[in-house]
Backbone as CSV, one residue per row, in Angstrom:
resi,resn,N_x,N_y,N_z,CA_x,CA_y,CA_z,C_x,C_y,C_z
1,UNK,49.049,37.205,40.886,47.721,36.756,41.263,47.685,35.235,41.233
2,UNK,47.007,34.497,42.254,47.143,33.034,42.365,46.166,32.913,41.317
3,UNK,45.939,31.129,40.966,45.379,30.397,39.965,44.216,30.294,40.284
4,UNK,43.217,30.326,39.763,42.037,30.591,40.678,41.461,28.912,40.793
5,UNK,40.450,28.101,41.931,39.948,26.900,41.935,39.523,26.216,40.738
6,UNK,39.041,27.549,39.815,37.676,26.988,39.174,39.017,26.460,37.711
7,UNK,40.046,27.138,37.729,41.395,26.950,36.676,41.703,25.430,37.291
8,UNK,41.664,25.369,37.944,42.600,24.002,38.728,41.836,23.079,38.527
9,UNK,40.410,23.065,38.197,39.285,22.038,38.082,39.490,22.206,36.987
10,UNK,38.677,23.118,35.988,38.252,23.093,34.647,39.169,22.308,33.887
11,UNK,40.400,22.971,33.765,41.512,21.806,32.944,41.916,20.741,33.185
12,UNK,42.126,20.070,34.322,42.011,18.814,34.544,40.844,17.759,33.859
13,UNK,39.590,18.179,34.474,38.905,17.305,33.598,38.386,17.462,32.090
14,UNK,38.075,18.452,31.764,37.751,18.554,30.400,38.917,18.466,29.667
15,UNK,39.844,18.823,29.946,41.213,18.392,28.495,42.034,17.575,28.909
16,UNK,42.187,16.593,30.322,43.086,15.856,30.420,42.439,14.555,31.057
17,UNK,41.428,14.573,31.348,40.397,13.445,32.034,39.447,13.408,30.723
18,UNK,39.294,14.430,29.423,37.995,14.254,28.773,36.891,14.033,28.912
19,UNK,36.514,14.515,30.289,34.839,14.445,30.846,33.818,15.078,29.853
20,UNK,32.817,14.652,29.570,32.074,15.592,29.028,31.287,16.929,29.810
21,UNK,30.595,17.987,29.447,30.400,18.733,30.134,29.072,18.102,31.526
22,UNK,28.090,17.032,30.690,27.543,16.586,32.379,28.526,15.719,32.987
23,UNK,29.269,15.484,32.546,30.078,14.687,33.969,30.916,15.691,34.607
24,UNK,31.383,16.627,33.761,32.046,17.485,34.768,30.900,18.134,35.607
25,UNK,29.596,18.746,35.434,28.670,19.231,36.232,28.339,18.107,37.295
26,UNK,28.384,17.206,36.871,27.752,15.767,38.011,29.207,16.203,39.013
27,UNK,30.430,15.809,38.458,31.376,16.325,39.689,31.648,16.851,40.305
28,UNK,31.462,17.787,39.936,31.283,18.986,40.846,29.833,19.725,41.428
29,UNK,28.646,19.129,40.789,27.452,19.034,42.309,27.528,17.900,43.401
30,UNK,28.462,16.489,43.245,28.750,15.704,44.245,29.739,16.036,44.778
31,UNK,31.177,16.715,44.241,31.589,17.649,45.645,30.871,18.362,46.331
32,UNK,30.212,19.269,45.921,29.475,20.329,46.519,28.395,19.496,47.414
33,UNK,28.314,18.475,47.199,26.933,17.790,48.249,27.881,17.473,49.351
34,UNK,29.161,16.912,48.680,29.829,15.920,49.826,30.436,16.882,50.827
35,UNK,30.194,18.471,50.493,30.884,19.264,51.698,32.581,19.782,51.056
36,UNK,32.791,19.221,50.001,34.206,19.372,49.479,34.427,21.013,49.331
37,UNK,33.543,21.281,47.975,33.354,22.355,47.371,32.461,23.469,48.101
38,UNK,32.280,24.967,47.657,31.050,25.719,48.120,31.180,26.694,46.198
39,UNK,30.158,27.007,45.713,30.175,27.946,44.977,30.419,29.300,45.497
40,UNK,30.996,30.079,44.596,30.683,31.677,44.999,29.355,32.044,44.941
41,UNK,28.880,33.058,45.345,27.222,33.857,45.144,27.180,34.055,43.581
42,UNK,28.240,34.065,42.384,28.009,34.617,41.417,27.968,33.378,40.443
43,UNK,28.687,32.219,40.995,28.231,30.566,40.262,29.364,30.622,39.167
44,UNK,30.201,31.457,39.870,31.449,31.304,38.313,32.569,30.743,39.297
45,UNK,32.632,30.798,40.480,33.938,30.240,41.235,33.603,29.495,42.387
46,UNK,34.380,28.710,42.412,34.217,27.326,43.608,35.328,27.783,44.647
47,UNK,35.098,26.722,45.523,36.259,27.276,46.971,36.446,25.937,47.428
48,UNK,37.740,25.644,47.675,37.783,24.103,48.109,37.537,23.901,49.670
49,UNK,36.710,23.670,50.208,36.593,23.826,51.461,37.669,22.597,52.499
50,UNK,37.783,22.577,53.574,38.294,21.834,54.937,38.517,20.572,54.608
51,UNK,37.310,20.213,54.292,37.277,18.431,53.763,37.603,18.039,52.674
52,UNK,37.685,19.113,51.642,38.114,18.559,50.353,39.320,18.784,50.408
53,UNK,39.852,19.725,51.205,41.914,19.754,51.061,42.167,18.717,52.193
54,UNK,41.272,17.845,52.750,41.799,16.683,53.934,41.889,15.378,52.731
55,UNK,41.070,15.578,52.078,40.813,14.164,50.939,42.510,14.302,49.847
56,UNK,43.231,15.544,49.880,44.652,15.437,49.193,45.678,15.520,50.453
57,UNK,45.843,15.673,51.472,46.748,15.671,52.607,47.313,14.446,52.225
């Protein structure tokens, strides 16, 4: 089973960036504004959308 988005975010910033929990929420509602991100319907998993895998190309 692949790694899921929300694995690939969560640990990066909270244990290796040390964000606190509103900065990690601020980051990830300004992806989600900027078109990067989309939530799932259930608000537990993110999806990296078109533009946010063009911003690591």
């Amino acid at each position: 089973m692949a790694e899921s988005t929300s694995k690939k975010i969560n640990y990066p910033m909270l244990y290796q960036d040390k964000a606190t929990p509103a900065e990690y929420w601020a980051g990830l509602q300004h992806a989600k504004d900027q078109g990067w991100l989309e939530y799932h319907e259930s608000g537990t998993f993110v999806r990296m959308l078109q533009p946010g895998k063009d911003l690591f190309a």
